[in-house]
Each structure stands twice: as C-alpha cells, then as structure tokens.
VEXLOZA-714602 format. One record per residue (C-alpha): x, y, z; residue number from 1. Coordinates in steps of 0.05 Angstrom, whole numbers. Last residue first. Layout:
<recs>
       xx       yy       zz     i
        X        Y        Z   NUM
...
</recs>
This chain:
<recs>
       xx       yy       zz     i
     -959       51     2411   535
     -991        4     2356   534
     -946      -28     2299   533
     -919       -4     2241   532
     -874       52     2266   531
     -866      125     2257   530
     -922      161     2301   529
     -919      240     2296   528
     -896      260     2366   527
     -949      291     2423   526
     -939      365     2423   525
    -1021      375     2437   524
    -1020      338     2499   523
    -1082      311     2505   522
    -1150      321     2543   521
    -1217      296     2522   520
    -1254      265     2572   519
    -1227      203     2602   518
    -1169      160     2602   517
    -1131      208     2581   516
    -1130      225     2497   515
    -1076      190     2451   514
    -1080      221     2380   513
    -1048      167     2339   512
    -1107      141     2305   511
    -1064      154     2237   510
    -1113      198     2209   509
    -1129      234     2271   508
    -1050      250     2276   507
    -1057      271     2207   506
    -1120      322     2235   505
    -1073      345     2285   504
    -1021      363     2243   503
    -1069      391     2189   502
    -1098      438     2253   501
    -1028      460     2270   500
    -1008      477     2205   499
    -1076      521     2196   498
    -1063      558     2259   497
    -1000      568     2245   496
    -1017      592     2170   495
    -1079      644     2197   494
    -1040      681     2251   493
     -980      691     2183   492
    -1047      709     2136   491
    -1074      756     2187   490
    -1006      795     2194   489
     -988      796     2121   488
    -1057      819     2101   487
    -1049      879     2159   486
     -981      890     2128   485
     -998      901     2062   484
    -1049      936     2081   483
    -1006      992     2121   482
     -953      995     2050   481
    -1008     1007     2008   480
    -1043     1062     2058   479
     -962     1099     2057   478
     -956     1085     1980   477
    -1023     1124     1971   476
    -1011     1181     2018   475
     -959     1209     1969   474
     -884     1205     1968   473
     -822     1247     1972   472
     -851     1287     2027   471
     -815     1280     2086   470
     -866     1249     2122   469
     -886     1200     2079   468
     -810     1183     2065   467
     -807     1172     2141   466
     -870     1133     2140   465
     -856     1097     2074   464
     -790     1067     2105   463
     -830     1046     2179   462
     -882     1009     2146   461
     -842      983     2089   460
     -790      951     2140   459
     -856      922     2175   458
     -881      894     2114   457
     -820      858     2090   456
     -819      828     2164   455
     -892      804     2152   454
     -883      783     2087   453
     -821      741     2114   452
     -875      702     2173   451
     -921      702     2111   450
     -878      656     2067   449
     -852      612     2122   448
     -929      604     2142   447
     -953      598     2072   446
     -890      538     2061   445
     -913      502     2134   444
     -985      511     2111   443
     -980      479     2049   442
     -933      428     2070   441
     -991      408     2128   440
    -1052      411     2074   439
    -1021      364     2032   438
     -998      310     2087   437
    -1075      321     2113   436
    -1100      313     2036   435
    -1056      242     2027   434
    -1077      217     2090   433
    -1144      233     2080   432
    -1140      200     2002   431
    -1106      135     2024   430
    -1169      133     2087   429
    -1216      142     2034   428
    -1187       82     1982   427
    -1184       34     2045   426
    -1257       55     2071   425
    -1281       42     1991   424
    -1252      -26     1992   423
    -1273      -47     2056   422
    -1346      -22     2042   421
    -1341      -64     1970   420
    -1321     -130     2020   419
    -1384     -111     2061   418
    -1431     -100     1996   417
    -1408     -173     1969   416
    -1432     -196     2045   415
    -1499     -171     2045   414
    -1512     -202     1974   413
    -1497     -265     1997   412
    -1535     -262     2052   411
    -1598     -235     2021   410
    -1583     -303     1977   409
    -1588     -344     2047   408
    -1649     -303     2068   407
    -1688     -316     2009   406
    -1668     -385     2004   405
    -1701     -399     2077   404
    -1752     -355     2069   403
    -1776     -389     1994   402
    -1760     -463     2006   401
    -1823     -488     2035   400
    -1820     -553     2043   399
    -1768     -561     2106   398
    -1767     -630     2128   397
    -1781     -614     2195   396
    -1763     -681     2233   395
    -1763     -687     2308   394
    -1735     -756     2326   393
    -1741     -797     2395   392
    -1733     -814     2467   391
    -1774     -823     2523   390
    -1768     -840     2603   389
    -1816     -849     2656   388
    -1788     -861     2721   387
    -1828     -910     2770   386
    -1776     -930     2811   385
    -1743     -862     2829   384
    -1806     -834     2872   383
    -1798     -763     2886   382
    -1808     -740     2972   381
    -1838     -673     2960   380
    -1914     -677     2956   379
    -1912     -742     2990   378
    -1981     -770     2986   377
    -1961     -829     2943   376
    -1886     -826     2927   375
    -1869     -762     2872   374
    -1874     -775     2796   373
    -1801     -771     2764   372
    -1805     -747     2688   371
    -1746     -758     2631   370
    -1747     -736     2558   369
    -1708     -747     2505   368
    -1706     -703     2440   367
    -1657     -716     2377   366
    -1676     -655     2337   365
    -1674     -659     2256   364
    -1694     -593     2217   363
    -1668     -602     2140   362
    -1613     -562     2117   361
    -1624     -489     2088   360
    -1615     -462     2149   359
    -1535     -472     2148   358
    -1535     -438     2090   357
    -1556     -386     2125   356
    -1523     -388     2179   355
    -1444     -397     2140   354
    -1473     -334     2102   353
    -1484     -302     2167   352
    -1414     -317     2182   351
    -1390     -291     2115   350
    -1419     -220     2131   349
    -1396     -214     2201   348
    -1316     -227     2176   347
    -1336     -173     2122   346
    -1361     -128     2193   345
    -1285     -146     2224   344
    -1254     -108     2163   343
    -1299      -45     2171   342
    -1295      -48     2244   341
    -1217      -47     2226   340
    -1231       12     2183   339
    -1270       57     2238   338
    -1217       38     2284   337
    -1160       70     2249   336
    -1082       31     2263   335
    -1072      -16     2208   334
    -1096       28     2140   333
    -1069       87     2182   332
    -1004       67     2197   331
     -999       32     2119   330
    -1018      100     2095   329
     -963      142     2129   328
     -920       98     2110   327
     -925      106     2034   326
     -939      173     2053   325
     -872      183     2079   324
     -868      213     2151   323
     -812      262     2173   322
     -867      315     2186   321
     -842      390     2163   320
     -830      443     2227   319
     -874      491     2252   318
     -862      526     2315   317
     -886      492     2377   316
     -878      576     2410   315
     -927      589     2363   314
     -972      548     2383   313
     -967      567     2456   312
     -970      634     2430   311
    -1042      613     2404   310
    -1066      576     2469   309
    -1045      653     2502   308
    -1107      685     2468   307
    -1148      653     2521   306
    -1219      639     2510   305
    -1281      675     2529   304
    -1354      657     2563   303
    -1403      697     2580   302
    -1465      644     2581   301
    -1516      679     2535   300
    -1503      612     2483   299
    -1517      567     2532   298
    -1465      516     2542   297
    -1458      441     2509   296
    -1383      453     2493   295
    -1403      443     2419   294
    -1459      497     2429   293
    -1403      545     2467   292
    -1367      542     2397   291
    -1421      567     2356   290
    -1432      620     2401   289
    -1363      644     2396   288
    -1353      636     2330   287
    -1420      691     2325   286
    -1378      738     2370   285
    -1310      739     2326   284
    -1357      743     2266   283
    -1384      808     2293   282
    -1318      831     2317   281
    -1282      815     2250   280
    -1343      854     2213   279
    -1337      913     2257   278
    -1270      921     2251   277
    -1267      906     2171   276
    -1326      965     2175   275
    -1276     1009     2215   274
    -1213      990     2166   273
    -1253     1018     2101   272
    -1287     1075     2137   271
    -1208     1103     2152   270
    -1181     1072     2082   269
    -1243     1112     2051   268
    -1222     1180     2099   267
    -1149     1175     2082   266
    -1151     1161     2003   265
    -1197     1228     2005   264
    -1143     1271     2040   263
    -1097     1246     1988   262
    -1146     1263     1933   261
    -1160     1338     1969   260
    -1084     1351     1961   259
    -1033     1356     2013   258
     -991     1414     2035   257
    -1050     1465     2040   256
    -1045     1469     2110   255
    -1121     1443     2121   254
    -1090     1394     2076   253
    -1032     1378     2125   252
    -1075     1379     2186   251
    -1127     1332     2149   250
    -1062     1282     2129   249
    -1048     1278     2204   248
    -1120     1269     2227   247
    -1125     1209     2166   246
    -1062     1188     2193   245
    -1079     1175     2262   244
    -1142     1141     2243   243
    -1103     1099     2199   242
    -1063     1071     2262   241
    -1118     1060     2296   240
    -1151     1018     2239   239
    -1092      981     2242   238
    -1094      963     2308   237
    -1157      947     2319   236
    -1148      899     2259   235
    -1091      863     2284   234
    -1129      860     2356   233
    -1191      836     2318   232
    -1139      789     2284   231
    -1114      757     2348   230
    -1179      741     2370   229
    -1190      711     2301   228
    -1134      668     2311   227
    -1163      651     2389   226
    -1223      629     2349   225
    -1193      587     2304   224
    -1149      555     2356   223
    -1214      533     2390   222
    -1250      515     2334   221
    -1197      468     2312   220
    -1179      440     2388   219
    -1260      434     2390   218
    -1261      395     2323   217
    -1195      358     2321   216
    -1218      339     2392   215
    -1288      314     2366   214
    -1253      264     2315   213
    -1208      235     2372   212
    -1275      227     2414   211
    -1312      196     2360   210
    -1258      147     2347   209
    -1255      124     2420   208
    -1331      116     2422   207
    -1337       81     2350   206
    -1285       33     2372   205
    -1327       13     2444   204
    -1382        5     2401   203
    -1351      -42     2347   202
    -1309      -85     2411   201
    -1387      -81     2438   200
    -1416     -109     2378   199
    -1358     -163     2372   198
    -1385     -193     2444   197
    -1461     -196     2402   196
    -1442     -225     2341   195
    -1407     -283     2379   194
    -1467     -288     2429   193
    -1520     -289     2367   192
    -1469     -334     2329   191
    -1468     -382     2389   190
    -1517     -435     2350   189
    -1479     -433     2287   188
    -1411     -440     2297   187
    -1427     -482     2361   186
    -1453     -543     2320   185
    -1531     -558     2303   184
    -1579     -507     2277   183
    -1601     -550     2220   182
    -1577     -617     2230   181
    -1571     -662     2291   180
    -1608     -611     2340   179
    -1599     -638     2409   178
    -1662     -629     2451   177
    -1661     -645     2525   176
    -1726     -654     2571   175
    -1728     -658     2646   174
    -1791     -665     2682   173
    -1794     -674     2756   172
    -1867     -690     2784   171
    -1906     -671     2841   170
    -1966     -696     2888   169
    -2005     -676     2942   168
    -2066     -681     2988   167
    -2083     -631     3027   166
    -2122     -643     3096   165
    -2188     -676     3114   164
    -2255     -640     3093   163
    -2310     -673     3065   162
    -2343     -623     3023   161
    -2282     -573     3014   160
    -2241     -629     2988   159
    -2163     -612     2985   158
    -2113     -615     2934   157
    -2042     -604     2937   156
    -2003     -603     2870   155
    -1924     -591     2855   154
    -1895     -583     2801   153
    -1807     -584     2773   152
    -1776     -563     2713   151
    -1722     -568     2675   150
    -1712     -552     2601   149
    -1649     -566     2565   148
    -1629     -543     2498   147
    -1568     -570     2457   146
    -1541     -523     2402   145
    -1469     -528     2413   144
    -1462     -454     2452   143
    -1504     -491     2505   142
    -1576     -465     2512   141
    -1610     -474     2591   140
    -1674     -487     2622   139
    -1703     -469     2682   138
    -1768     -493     2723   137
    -1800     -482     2796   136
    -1867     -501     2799   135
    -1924     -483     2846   134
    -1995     -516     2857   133
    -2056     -493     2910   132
    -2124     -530     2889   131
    -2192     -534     2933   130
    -2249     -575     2912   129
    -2317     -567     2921   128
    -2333     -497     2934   127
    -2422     -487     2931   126
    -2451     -428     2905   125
    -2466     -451     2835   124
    -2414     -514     2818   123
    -2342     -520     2848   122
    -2277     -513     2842   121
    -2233     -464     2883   120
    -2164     -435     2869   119
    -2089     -428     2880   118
    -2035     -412     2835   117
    -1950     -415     2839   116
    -1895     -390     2808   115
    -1823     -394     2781   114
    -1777     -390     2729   113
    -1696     -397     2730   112
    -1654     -379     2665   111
    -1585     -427     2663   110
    -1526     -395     2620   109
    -1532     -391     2549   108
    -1594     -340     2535   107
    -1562     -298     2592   106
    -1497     -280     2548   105
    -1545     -254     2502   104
    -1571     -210     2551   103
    -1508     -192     2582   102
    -1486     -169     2510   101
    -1544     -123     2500   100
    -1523      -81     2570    99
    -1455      -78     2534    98
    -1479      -53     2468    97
    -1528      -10     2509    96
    -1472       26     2551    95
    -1425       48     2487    94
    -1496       78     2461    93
    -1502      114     2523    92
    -1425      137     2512    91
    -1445      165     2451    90
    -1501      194     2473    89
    -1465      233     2517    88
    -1409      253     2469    87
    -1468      287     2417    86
    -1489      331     2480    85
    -1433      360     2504    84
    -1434      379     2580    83
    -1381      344     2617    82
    -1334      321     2576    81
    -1341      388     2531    80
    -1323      426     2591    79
    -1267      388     2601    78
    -1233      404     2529    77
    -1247      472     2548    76
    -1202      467     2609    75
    -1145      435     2561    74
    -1159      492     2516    73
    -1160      545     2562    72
    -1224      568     2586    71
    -1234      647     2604    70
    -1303      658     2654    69
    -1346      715     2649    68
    -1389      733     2718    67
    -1455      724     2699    66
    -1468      672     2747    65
    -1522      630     2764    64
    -1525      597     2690    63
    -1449      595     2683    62
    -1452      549     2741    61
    -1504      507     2710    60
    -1455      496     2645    59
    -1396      483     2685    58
    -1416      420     2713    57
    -1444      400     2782    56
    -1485      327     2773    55
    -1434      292     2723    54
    -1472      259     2664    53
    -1477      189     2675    52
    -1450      131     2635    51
    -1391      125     2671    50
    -1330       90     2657    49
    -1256       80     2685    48
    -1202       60     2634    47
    -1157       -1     2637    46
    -1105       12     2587    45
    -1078      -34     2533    44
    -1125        0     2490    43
    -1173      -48     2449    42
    -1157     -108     2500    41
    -1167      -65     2560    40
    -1217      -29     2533    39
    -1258      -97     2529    38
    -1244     -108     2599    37
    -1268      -52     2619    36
    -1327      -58     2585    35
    -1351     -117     2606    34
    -1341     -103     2675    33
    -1378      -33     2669    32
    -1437      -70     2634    31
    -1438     -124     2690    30
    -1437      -76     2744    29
    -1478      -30     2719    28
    -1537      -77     2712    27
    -1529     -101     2777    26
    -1535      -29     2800    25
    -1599      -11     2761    24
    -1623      -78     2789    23
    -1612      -58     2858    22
    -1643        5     2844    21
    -1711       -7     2812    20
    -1745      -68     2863    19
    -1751     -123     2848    18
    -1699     -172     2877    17
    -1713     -129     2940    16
    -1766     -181     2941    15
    -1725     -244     2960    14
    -1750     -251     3025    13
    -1828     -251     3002    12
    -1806     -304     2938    11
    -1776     -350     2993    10
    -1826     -355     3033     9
    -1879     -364     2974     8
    -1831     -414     2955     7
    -1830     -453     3024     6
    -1905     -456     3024     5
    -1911     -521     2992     4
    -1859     -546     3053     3
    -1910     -522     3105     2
    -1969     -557     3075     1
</recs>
C-alpha cells in the first residue's frame, strides 16, 4: 500500500511543476537558447534577447513631464527600441517560432504521462469492492518513423464485505511500430522538426530585415524633419528680409522715389513669404507627430529633434559610390534575407512534394508488442517468466485516392508558385538596386548643382541690393534675385538629405547596414560593401 502511494508522493513534491512562473522561465530558457544560437549562425554574433518591453521607457516619462526633450538620432533610434509598436511584435513573433520549435522538438524526445483513480463498487447502498490504480506511461517518435509506447499499471483491490487488505497486480506494456512504407525513413517523418528549425532561421531573418528596413525609415524621417527645420529657419529668414524691404520700398514711395507697382510687388512678396511661413511651420509640426507615432510616443509629448544631425550630414559630404551595378546586384542577390528565405521556401516546396508522394504509398506498420504481468500479490515485484509477446503487420491499403492525390498535386502546384516567387524577388531586388544607384547620382549631381545656385544666389543677393539701392534697377529684380535664393537654399538642404537617404537605402539593398546587437543604432558613415561574400 505504501509503494502504490509513491506517485501521489511524488506528484505533491513535484507541484511547483505547475505553477505559472517556473514554466514561463523554462520556456524562456529554451527559446532564448535557441535563438541565440541561431543568430549566431545567421550573424556571426551572439546577440542578447528579450521579448519584453523594458519597464521605464521614455514614452511614460514624457507623460509626467512636460518639460520638452531634443533626441538625436542615435537617442531616437533608442526610443524606437523601446517603445515602437510594429518592432515589438516582431520580436514576439521571433519568440513564437522558437517557442514552436521546442514543441516539435518534444514530439521526438520521450513524453512522460501519469495518473491514478480510485473508487467504490457496489449495488444500492452497500460498497463492495474497493479499486485504487495508477500508471505511469511515455512514448517516444524517432526522426526514422519508429514509435514507442511505454507504459506501466498498477491495481489494488480490496473487499469492503470481507475485509483483509489490498490486493494487487501490474503489468508493463511496451509496444513499437515501425512503419515499412508510407511514413517510413527520416526524410519524411522529421519533416515537421526540419520545417520547424528552418521557421525560426525565417523568423529570426524577417526580424533583422525588419529592423534594417525601420532604420531607413526613422533615420529618413528623421533627417527629413531636421531639413525642414532647416527650411523654417530659411523661410524665417527670408520673409524677414522682405519685411525689411517692403518698409524700405514704403519709405521710398511715401518719398515719391518709387512707384505704387513697386510698392505693390513688396506687399504680395511680403503676404507671399508669411503664408510659405506658416505653411512650413504647419507641416513642420504635423512631421513631427507623425514621427513621434513611429517612436511609439504620444503625439502631445513635446518632443524636438536636433538640427545638428543635419550638419553632421553635411560635414559626410557627398561623394559618388565606387560600386558597379553588376556588383552591386550580385551583393544583394547573395547577401538580403528576405531573398534567401525566398530560396530556402522553394527547398520547402519540393520537400513537401517528397511527403506527398510519399503518402501516396500504401500504409504498412511492423508492430510488436511486449507485456510483463507482476508475481501473484506483488503489486510491484514483475514476473519475467510469463512474458507475453506479439508481433505482426498493419496494412492500410489506401482505397480512397482522392486526399491523398489531392494533396500531392496541391503540392505540385505549391512548389511551381515558390520557384515563380524566387524569380520575381530576384527581378525586384535588380530593380531596387538599380533605383537606389539612380536616386544616389541624382542627388549627388542636384546637390553639386544647388550648392553653386546657392553661391550664384548669394552674389545676386548682395549685387541687386547695391544696384537696388542705387537706383539702376527696380524692386522686381531685387524679389527675383531673394527667391532665387530661398529655392536655391531649400533645394541644396533638400539634395543632402536626399543623397544620404539613397545611400542608406543602397546599403538596405545590399543588407549591409550593420545595427548593435540590439535596438537600432548604427554608425551612419559605415563603408559601402565591395566584396562577394558576407562582412
């Protein structure tokens, strides 16, 4: 009687088994250790994970303060770590590839099960017969097919009328099924585990590609921003400096040394500059809110950028890219993760072809069976003589086609759309590369271009003030020559900007953008890759 309650024992010690936390952290541990050594393979760099969002982040500070707060780029870059929506799910997505794997790395190791009952028999109001019984079973799948199944009962009875103790008796039963046919061979019966360790490399892609992509948009944004920062100040400026002239060219008509038309050129260019103002700073402040949603921040949180990230740009210069798109192509046909998931996924496709046509074969299981009875009255004590053995044949011979063929021609189908996927992911990735290379010498020649007109400008500036002013030209020239440099101005802030951007986004191209281990920092001077194989 003692020895049958040895499970119960063991089941009361072993409760912190169920409870929430311990199991939250088991789980952790073998998703974190399956990731890290995936990113370690992907990378060449072991990166820490977390799945959690951190507990103090900017986004609740900003919501007890109003004091405004400036982010740099890098700082902004951490702000997005921490708060952006889109970026958390990604990494919960990374998390659920990995917690799927240790499931189907569980159907092929050994799966314990366990219990026990207890009851009365009897008839009306009288107990006759009193039953306790537990069992303790497992069964296993090897990668070749095979299935064992363990388990092992025990059964005490007791009379209620007649008293006298529990009598007992248990059996071992092993069973082992070796499919000969259908199902049979470790191609086929570990493609759930096979399918399931590539889902996480797939995963773990998708997460590093989505945070490259998602720098090119916050650097982007960012620099846009700070460009239209500068503009406003541009713009300011200008319309100061119009304001000026409109009092200067009033003084002079009030004098009756300009005419009413010149006056009237002043006072539109005047309203003209103040509603450009207005509409810079209004854009300027809608940016703004659209860029503190991608950081995951509430759009009333007073937030600002700094101006400086653009200098910083400037100071890079722009220079052409030393990169020939021939090459430039073959990097990023060999280097983007998106596209090798799109290769590995036709390798997918023909092994489910390879299982399907694998279930078209006929079912036949070799199945042999063993049970050990226990010694008379010994509950625990198994008796070896009398072992019962059996072996044999399962045939299914498979009648009805339909599923089966279904499935398999499904399959065929499936994998003719993964090879047309490839294609069209080879033909987009030539035309990005080919665009981003486009975009970049455009910018570098409007830049070049602009950073003259803005000299030109200047010189006109100052000439047609000092002709202005001595008379030998009307107000017109003057307002031409002041536009003509505010264009020059915003299309020169708007060039680096745009060069800088189409750097980036080759860089994105080529999967050469190389972020920390976490978050989203990078060092935005980083060289243009120029050989085959990965950094």
């Amino acid at each position: 009687m003692t020895r049958h309650l040895l499970p119960f024992v063991g089941l009361l010690l072993g409760g912190c088994l169920y409870q929430p936390e311990p199991n939250k952290q088991s789980a952790d541990e073998d998703v974190y250790g399956i990731l890290g050594e995936t990113t370690k393979k992907l990378t060449g760099a072991e990166r820490p994970f977390a799945v959690e969002r951190p507990v103090d982040t900017l986004r609740k500070q900003l919501q007890a303060s109003a004091v405004p707060v400036t982010l740099t780029l890098a700082q902004a870059l951490d702000v997005a770590a921490e708060n952006n929506r889109d970026y958390q799910t990604q990494k919960e997505r990374l998390y659920i590839a990995a917690l799927n794997l240790t499931r189907s790395q569980n159907d092929f190791a050994w799966r314990w099960a366990g219990g026990g009952s207890a009851s009365l028999d009897g008839e009306a109001e009288l107990a006759d017969t009193a039953r306790l019984s537990d069992d303790l079973g497992g069964s296993a799948n090897s990668v070749y097919g095979t299935r064992v199944v363990g388990s092992f009962v025990q059964t005490f009875l007791r009379s209620v009328l007649s008293g006298g103790s529990f009598d007992g008796g248990s059996i071992l039963d092993l069973t082992i099924t070796q499919p000969l046919l259908r199902t049979a061979g470790r191609r086929v019966a570990r493609e759930p585990l096979t399918q399931a360790e590539r889902n996480v490399v797939y995963a773990l892609r998708d997460y590093e590609r989505f945070r490259s992509q998602f720098v090119v948009a916050l650097a982007s944004d960012y620099w846009n921003i700070t460009r239209q920062m500068r503009d406003l100040v541009n713009v300011e400026a200008n319309y100061v400096r119009l304001r000026d002239l409109r009092t200067q060219v009033q003084a002079l008509f009030d004098a009756g040394r300009r005419t009413v038309t010149d006056l009237g050129r002043a006072q539109q260019d005047v309203l003209t500059a103040d509603a450009q103002r207005v509409s810079a700073g209004i854009r300027l402040q809608a940016a703004l809110d659209r860029y503190k949603l991608s950081l995951g921040l509430p759009t009333a949180a007073q937030l600002q950028l700094d101006v400086g990230e653009l200098d910083t740009l400037v100071a890079q210069g722009v220079s052409p890219i030393d990169l020939p798109e021939e090459r430039a192509i073959e990097l990023s046909l060999t280097r983007r993760y998106d596209h090798l998931t799109t290769i590995d996924e036709v390798a997918d496709a023909g092994r489910r072809v390879f299982v399907a046509e694998d279930a078209l074969n006929l079912q036949l299981d070799l199945t042999t069976n063993v049970q050990v009875p226990s010694e008379s009255g010994k509950g625990l004590d198994l008796d070896w003589s009398r072992v019962n053995w059996r072996a044999g044949f399962d045939l299914d011979l498979a009648l009805n086609r339909v599923p089966s063929r279904n499935v398999y021609r499904a399959a065929l189908i499936t994998f003719d759309q993964a090879i047309s996927e490839r294609e069209q992911s080879e033909d987009q990735l030539t035309v990005n590369v080919r665009n981003s290379l486009r975009n970049i010498q455009a910018a570098l020649q409007t830049f070049r271009i602009q950073t003259t007109a803005v000299d030109v400008a200047d010189s006109r500036v100052q000439a047609t003030t000092d002709l202005y002013d001595a008379g030998r030209i009307q107000v017109l020239e003057k307002l031409d020559a002041q536009r003509s440099l505010l264009n020059a101005q915003l299309a020169r802030n708007a060039a680096i900007v745009d060069f800088s951007i189409a750097r980036l986004q080759l860089m994105n191209d080529l999967e050469a953008i190389r972020l920390e281990p976490q978050g989203f920092r990078f060092d935005t001077s980083l060289p243009m890759p120029q050989a085959k194989t990965a950094e």
